[in-house]
N, C-alpha and C positions, 0 to 999 in steps of 0.2 A: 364518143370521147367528150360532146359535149356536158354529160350529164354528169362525167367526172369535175370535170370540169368546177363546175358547180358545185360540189361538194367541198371539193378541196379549198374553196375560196370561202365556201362558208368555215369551215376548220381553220383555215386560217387567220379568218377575223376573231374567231371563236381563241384561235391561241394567243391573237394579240391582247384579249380582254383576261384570259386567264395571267399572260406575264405582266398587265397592270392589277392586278388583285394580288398575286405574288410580290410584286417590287410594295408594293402600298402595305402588305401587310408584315412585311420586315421590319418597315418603317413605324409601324402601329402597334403592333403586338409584341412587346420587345420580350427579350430574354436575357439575361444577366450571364457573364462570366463564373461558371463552379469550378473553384480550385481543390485542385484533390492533395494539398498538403494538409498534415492529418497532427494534431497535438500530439505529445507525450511527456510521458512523467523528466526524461531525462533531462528535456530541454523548456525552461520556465520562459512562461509568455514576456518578461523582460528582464532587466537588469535590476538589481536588488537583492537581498534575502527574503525566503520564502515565510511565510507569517508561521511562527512558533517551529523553525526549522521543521516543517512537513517533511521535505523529500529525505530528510536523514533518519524518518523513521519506517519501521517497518511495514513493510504496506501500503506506506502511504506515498503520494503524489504534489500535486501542488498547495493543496491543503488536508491536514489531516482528515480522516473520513468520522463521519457522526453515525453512520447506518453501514451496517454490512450485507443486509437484505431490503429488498425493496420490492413492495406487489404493484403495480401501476396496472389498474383497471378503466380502460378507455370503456365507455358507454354510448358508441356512436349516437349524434346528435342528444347529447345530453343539454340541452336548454339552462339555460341559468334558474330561471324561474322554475324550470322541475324538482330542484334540488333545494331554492332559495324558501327557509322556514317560514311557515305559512303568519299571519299576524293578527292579531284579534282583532275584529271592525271593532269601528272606532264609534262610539255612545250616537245613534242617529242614523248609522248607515245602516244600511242593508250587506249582511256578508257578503263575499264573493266566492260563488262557487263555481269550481270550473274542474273536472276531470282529472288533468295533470297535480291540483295543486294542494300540498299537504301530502304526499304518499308516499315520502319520503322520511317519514317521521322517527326512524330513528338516526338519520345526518342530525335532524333539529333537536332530539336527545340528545348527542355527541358533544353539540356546539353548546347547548346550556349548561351541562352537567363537568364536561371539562373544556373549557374555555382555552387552558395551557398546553392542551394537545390539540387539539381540533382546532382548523382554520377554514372558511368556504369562500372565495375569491371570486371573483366574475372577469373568468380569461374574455378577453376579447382576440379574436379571430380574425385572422386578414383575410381576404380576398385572395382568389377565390376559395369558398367551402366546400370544396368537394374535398371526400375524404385521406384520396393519395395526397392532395397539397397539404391540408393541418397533418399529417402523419408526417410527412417531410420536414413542417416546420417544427413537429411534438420533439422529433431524434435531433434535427442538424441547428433546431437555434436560425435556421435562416429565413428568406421571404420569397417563397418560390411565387413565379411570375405570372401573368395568364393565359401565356400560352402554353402553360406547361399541363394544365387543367385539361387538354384534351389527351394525357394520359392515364385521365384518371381511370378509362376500361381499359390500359393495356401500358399497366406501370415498369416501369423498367426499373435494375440495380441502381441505388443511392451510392453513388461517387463520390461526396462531400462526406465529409467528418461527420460523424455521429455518434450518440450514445452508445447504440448496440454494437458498433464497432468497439470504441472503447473500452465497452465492458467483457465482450469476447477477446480482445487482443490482451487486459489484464487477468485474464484465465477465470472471468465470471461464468457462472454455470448458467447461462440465459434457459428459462424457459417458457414455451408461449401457447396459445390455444384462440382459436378464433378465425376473425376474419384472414382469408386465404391472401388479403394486398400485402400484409405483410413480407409474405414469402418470395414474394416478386420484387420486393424493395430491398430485404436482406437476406438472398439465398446462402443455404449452407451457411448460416450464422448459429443458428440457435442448438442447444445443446438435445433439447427433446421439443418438438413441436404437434402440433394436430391443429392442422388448419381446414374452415370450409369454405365453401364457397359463399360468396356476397351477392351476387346477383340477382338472384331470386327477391323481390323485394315484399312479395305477396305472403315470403315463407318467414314467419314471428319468431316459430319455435324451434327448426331444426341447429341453429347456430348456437342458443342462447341453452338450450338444454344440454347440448351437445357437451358444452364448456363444463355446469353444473354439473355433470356425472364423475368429470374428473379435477374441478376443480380444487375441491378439500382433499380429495387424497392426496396430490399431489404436496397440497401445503403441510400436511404430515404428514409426511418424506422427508427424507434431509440430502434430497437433491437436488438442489436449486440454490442461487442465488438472488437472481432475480426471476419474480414470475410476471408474465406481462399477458391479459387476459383483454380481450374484445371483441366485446358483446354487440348485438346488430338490431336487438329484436323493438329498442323505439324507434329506431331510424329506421326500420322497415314499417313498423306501425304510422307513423308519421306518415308515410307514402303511400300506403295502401290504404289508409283513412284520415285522419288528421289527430293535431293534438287533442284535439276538444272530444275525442269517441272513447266512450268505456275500456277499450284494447288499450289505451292509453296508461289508464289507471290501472289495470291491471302488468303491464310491464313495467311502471317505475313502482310499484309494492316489489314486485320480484326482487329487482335490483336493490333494494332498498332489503332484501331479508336476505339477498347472497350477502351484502357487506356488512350485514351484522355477525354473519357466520364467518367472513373473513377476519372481523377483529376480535371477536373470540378464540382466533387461533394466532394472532401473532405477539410474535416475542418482543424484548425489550429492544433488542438491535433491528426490531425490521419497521420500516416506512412503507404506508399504507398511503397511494394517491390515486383519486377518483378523479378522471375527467373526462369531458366530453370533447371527440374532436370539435364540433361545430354546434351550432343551434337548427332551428327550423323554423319557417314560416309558418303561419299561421292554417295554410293548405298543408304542411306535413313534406314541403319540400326546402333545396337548401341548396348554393350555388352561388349565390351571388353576394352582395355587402350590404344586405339592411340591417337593422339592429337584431331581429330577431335570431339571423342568421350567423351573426360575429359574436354573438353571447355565447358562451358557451360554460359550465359547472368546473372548479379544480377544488376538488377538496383534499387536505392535507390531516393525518392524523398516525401518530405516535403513541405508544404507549407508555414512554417517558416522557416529562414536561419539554416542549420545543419552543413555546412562542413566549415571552417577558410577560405580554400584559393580555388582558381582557381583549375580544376583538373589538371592533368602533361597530355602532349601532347598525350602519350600511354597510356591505361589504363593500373591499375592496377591488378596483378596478386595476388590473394588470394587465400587461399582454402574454398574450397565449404561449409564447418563446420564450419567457421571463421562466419557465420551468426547468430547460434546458440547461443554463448554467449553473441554475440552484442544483437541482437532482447531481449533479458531475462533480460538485465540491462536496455536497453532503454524501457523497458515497468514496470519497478519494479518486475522482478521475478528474484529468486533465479537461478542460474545457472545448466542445469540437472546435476546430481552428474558426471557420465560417462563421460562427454564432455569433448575432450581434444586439441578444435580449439581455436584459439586466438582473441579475439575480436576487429576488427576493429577501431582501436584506436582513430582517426580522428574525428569519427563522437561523441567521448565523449568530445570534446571541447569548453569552453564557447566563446560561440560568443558575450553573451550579453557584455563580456570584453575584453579591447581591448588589454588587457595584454599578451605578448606570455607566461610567467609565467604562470600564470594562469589556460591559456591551455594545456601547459603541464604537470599541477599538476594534471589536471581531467583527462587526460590521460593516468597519471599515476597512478591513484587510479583504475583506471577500468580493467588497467595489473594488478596490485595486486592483485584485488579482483578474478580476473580470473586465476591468477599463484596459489595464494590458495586453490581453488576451487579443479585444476589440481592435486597440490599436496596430498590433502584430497585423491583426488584418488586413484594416484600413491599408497599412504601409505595402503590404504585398500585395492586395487590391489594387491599386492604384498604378502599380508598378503595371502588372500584365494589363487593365484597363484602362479607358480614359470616359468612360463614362460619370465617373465622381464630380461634382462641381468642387473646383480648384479651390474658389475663397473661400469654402462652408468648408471644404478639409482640412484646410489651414489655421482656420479659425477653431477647429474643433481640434486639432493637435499643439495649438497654443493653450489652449482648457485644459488638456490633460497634461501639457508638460507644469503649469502651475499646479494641478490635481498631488500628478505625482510628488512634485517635489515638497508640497506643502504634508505630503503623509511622511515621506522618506525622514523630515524634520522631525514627529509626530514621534517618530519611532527609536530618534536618537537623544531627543531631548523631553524628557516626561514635563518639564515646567510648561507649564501654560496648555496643557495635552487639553483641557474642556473649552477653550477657545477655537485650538485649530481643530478639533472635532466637529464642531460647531459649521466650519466652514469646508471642512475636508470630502465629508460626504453629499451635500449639496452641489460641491465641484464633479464628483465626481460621478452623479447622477445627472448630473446637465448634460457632461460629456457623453455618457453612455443612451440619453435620449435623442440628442443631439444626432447623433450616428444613426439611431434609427430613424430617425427623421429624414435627416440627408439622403439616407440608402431609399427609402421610399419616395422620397423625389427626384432622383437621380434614376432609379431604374423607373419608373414611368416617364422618364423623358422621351420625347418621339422626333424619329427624324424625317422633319419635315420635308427634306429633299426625296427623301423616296416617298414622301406621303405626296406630295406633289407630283410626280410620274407614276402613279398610281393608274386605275381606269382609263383607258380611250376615250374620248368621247365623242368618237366615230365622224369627227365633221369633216377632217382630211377625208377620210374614209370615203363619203356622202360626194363631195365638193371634186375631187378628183379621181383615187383610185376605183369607185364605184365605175364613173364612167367611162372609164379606159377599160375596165373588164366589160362591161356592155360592150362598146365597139369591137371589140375584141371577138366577143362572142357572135354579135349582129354578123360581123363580116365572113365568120367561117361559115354560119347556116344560108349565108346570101350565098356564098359561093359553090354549095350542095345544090341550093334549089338551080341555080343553073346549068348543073350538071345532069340536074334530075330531067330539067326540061329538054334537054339535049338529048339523052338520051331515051326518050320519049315514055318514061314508066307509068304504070297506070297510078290511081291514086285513088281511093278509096275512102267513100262515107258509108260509115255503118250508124245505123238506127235500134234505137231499143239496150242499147250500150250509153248511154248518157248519163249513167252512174257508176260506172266501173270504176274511177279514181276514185269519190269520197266515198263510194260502198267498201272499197278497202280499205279508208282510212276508219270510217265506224266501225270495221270489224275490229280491225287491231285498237282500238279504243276500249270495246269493248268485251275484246279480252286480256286489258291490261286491268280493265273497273274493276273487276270480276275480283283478284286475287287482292288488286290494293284494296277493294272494301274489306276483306276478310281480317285484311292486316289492322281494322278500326273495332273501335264498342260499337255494340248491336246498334244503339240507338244515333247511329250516323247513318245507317242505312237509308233510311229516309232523306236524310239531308244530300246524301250522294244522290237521289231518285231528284229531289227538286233543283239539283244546283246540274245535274243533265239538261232537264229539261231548259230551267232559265239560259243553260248556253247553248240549244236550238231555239230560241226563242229569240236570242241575241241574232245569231246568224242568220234566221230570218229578217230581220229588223235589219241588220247592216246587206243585206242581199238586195231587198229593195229601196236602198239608195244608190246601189253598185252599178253603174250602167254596163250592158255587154257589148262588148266594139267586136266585130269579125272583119277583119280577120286579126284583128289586133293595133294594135300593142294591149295588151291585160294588165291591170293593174289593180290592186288594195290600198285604198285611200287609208292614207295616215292615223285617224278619227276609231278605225275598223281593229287598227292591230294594238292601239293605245285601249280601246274596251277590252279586246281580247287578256292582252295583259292582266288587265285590271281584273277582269273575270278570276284569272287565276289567284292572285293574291287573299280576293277574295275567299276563295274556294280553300286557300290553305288556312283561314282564321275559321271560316265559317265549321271545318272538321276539326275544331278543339285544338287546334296551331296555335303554339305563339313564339316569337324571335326571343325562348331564354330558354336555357339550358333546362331550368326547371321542370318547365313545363313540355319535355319530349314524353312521346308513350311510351315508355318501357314495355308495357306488354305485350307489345307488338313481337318481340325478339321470341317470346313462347309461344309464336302460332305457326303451330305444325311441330313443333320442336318440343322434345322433352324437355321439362324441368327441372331432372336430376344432372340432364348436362351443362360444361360448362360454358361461360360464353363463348360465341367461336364466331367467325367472320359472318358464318351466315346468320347470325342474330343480327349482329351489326346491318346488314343488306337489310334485313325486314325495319329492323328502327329508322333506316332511312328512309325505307321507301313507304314507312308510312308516314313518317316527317316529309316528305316531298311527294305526293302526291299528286297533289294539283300542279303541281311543276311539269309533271312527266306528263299526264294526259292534256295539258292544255297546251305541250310544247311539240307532241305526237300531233295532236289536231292540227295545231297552226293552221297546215295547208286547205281546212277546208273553208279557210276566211277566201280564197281564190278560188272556190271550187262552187261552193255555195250558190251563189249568181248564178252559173249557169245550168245548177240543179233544179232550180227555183223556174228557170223559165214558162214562162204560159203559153202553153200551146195556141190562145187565141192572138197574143201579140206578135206571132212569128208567121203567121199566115196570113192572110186576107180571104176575110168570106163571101162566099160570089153568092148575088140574088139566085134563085130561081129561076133557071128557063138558059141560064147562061152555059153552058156544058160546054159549047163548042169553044169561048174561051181560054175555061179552064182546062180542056184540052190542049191547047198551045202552051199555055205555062204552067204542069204540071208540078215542078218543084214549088210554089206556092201552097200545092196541098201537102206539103210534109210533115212528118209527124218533127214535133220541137228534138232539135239536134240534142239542148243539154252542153255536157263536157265533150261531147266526140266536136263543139265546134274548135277547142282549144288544136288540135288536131289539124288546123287548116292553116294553123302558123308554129310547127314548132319551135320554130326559133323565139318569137315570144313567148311560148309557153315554159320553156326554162328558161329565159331572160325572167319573167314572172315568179317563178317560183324564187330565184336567186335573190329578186329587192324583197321578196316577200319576208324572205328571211333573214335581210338584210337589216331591215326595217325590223321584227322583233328581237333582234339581239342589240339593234340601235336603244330601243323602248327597255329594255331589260338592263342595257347599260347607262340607261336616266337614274335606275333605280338605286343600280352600283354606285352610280357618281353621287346622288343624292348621301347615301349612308356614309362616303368618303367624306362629304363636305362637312356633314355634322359630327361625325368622328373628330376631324379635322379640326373646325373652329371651336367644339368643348371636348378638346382631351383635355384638359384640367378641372372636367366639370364634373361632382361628386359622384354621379350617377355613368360615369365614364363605361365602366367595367361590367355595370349591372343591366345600360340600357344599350349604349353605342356599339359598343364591340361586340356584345350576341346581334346583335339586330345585324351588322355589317356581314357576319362570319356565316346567319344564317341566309343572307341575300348575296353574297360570293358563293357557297354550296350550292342556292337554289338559281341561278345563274350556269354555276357548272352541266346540273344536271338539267336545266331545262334544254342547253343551246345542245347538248348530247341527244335528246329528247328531238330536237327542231331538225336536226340532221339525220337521225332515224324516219321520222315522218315524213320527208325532203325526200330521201331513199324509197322509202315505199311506194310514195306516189311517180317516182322515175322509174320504179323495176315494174310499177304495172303497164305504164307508159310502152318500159321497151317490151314487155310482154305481151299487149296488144298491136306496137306494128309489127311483133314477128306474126302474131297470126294474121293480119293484115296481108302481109308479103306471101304467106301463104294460100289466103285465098284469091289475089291476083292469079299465081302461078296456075291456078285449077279455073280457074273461069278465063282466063287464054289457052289452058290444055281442052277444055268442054268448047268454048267457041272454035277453033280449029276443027274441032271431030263433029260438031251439029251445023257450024257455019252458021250459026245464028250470033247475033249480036243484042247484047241487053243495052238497050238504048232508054232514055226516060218517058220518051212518046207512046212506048208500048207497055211502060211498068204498070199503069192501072189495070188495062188489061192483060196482064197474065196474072195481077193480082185476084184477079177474077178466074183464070182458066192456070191454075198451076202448073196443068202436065204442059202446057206450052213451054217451060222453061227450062234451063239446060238440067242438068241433071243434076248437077252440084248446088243449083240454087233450091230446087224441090228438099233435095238434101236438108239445107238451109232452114225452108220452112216448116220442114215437119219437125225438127227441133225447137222452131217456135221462137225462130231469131230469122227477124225483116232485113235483109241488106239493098241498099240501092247501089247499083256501081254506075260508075258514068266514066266512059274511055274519055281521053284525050292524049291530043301528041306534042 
């Protein structure tokens, strides 16, 4: 009972620090309020008429539509600078050559040759970059959160207002090819699809070909409305090599001759837009908010004139959601309710007039129509939430109510119309940045009250309840041994057993090594072979500081379980670990596992368990930080060597000549040997919960620090994971060393019962004065001890009552 005991108290501590990682990360990782009220043509984002009575015409919606087909080619992790036309060095310099750049050479025909159709933009990307969040924000215009990021292997239906909704519930003929997230984002939307799968990140060609065989046919066909096509094969390049490897250049030439073949086949009604969900590091990975990875390509191109003027010498920098409500008015849909990106102004300008008036009045109907939209929001936002800062909403619904009412004027009185233009769209781009501003400071707000009852930091723990379960436990095994003693049982030391606990624990070490190596690259093998050895090297080194007390109290000096730890951390860097997202091994998920399937739970197990590795074997060991010491014993410190010529002494004190006990001395006090194992393990989920508290503190005092998303919250989420599964780990090893434990006194109890059945029937008594010799004359001994020694296992027994 007592070894339950034990368990259950570690589980127990072990829940308290899981409900402080829980409460803390409520508090940390926020998530925002999605409203599932959805736009429609019937009902205008507010009060007013609609710019050139739209909805009284046919087909049309909030604003009349400019495009009635649309191709949107997403080019996972399309880079700005993949796309951005390459520049002639400059008289003095040395070119720049690099892989990715220039291979894109007819976007940079496009953008020279017609300046009035073609436009190339540098969307910038929120946080986080993985591809379900920008596909989230590409459709709904919104700012999905970071904890929503760990859906990106097992995405769920989009409940918030979107395009593809929109354009399905207006009877658009959607249709799509590509990566398989989509279909997980909008089941049963699409009119005709053929999705594959994304996972594979090693596989260039099977997605990107895939697409290519049916893409031109499809676009001559006259079934479609919209085709919406995404491609995988730089963003797997990217990951499987980096930007800078010839595979590089070879996939954006591809892309760069599918989109010449797409605008040689489109009409005068249909809108051509190239984007990348996100960019990529410099390593070919993507996830987090540095520049490389929020850059990302939108190119816009028509085959009628779209844009007024010349583009400016830099492109422009816009946000990545700024897409959403342009694409919904140039195609006559209502704007998704949620959206709160600004719509691209430029491209709402009449060209057919050569009036700048003019242009600017279309420009500035489409702000309107888009600040209204916002505001509808904002107002029902706020109603179901209260996350919104009060004065920054206030102050931004006093903007738009002077916004509005300055155009509403705009529109009944044409005198002075290039004055309040003048001022009309500046107002009403303040307001619409405004909003997203706010919203981006408003949902990373943290609440600090849960972030404060966050992690244990186990000192009650230590200070009190620790030692009310010691007494607790000292006093049931005191009141056994009195019972024991009472009732006069034998008791039993067995020799040549002095490794029975950590020989089990290195086995199961050992065949845990075995399969998590297989789950690494070849070239860790080695580093698994030196970082074994460095941690018997350690436990030798902490073994001869350990002193052995017999009969007890046992203990692991503090110093022992803090290297221990440390070992392990180590051990998770030194195997190519690091706390971001980026940098997990995916290929772990295809060992043993075909490649043609799809991801499924037990990929996910394999990516963990080579992500935490050193967690699990260092957390299985634990126990031989307490075991160690008594393995280590020297047989010359445990005896006393007698001169020569002394026999007859050593006769009298025969136990002097024993061979070193080992772990069977832990055995002479079980009650401290599980009192031992319970601080032992008390103490490394204490050392393990420094690590938690540490990640909480810094979490804590720079959550507003830029690098918030990219360094504190992976580092927190991967040492809350590796915490889960070490203390799960600590409790398995715990277990193992108690069931050899009970499985050596059950044979124990066994061999009393037959050496009192063989003393009764020989009437001999194994006493210590006679062990040496019959160590000499075997057949002297009872018959169960002969037994004994032909199997090649020494036992000493010694009666008492």
């Amino acid at each position: 009972m007592q070894k339950i005991s034990v368990l259950l108290f570690l589980a127990w501590v072990s829940f308290l620090f899981y409900a402080g990682i829980a409460l803390f990360t409520s508090g940390f990782l926020l998530t925002r309020w999605e409203l599932t009220n959805h736009s429609s043509c019937q009902e205008p984002p507010g009060p007013g008429a609609l710019p050139w009575g739209g909805r009284g015409e046919p087909g049309a919606c909030w604003m009349a539509s400019r495009f009635s087909r649309l191709v949107l080619v997403v080019i996972d992790a399309l880079r700005f600078d993949f796309a951005q036309p390459q520049r002639s060095p400059v008289s003095g310099e040395p070119p720049v050559s690099l892989p990715f750049l220039g291979k894109m050479g007819f976007l940079q025909r496009l953008l020279e040759s017609q300046p009035h159709h073609a436009r190339l933009y540098q969307a910038k990307a929120d946080p986080p970059t993985t591809t379900m969040q920008r596909l989230k924000a590409l459709t709904t215009g919104s700012l999905p959160t970071f904890v929503d990021a760990g859906s990106n292997f097992a995405s769920s239906a989009i409940v918030e207002d979107n395009l593809i909704k929109q354009l399905s519930s207006t009877g658009r003929r959607v249709v799509f090819m590509g990566d398989e997230t989509w279909n997980d984002l909008f089941p049963g939307v699409f009119s005709q699809a053929l999705f594959f799968p994304s996972f594979n990140v090693r596989d260039l060609e099977t997605v990107d070909n895939g697409i290519m065989k049916h893409l031109y046919p499809t676009m001559d066909s006259d079934e479609w409305d919209v085709l919406i096509t995404h491609f995988l094969g730089v963003d797997h390049c990217g990951h499987k090599h980096d930007p800078y490897h010839p595979e590089m250049a070879k996939k954006l030439t591809q892309m760069d001759k599918m989109i010449q073949g797409l605008v040689k086949r489109l009409k005068n009604d249909t809108l051509l837009v190239v984007t990348g969900d996100h960019g990529m590091t410099i390593s070919g990975n993507h996830g987090g908010e540095s520049e490389l990875e929020t850059s990302a390509a939108l190119f816009l191109y028509s085959p009628r004139a779209l844009f007024p003027s010349a583009p400016a010498e830099e492109p422009e920098i816009i946000p990545q959601i700024s897409l959403v409500p342009t694409l919904a008015l140039l195609l006559g849909l209502p704007i998704p309710f949620g959206n709160i990106g600004e719509v691209i102004a430029e491209v709402f300008s009449e060209i057919e007039d050569s009036q700048p008036r003019f242009s600017a009045l279309a420009q500035a109907s489409a702000l309107h129509l888009n600040a209204q939209q916002v505001s509808r929001f904002l107002h029902t936002y706020s109603a179901t939430a209260q996350d919104l800062q009060v004065q920054e909403l206030h102050r931004l619904q006093k903007l738009f109510s002077k916004a509005s009412a300055d155009y509403q004027r705009l529109l009944q009185s044409p005198q002075g119309a290039e004055a309040v233009l003048q001022t009309v769209i500046p107002e009403l781009q303040q307001f619409l940045r405004g909003v997203r501003a706010m919203c981006i400071e408003s949902w990373a707000r943290f609440s600090l009250v849960r972030m404060a009852g966050g992690p244990p930091t186990s000192q009650a723990d230590l200070d009190y309840v620790v030692p009310q379960i010691y007494r607790h436990i000292q006093e049931e095994f005191r009141g056994r041994l009195e019972r024991t003693k009472s009732q006069g049982l034998l008791t039993v030391a067995a020799y040549q057993l002095g490794s029975v606990y950590s020989a089990a624990v290195v086995m199961a070490l050992t065949l845990l090594a075995f399969p998590l190596l297989l789950l690494h690259a070849e070239r860790i093998s080695l580093v698994f072979l030196l970082l074994f050895l460095q941690s018997f090297l350690l436990l030798h080194l902490l073994a001869a500081g350990i002193p052995i007390t017999t009969p007890g109290p046992f203990t692991v000096p503090w110093h022992a379980v803090f290297a221990w730890a440390l070992m392990a951390t180590q051990t998770f860097y030194t195997t190519g670990h690091q706390p971001v997202f980026s940098a997990i091994q995916w290929h772990a998920a295809f060992v043993g596992v075909s490649e043609s399937r799809d991801f499924t739970w037990l990929s996910a197990f394999l990516v963990g368990a080579n992500t935490f590795a050193s967690h699990i074997l260092f957390a299985v060991g634990c126990p031989l930080l307490l075991l160690w010491p008594f393995l280590c014993e020297n047989q010359g410190s445990q005896k006393r060597r007698q001169p020569p010529g002394n026999e007859a002494e050593a006769r009298v004190r025969p136990e002097e000549e024993q061979e070193p006990r080992m772990e069977m001395r832990l055995r002479d006090a079980p009650h401290h040997f599980s009192a031992a194992l319970l601080q032992l393990g008390l103490k490394y989920l204490f050392v393990l919960g420094i690590q938690i508290l540490a990640c909480v503190l810094a979490a804590s005092i720079l959550r507003r620090h830029l690098l918030v998303w990219k360094v504190f919250a992976p580092k927190f989420i991967f040492e809350a994971m590796g915490f889960i599964v070490s203390s799960v780990g600590l409790c398995l090893g715990i277990a193992l060393v108690m069931r050899v434990d009970g499985a050596v006194s059950s044979w124990f109890r066994q061999l009393v019962l037959t050496q009192q059945k063989a003393g009764e029937q020989s009437s001999l008594v194994c006493t210590g004065a006679g062990s040496s010799a019959r160590k000499a004359q075997p057949h002297l001994l009872p018959p169960c001890s002969q037994d004994l020694l032909a199997s090649g296992t020494s036992l000493f027994y010694n009666s008492r009552s």
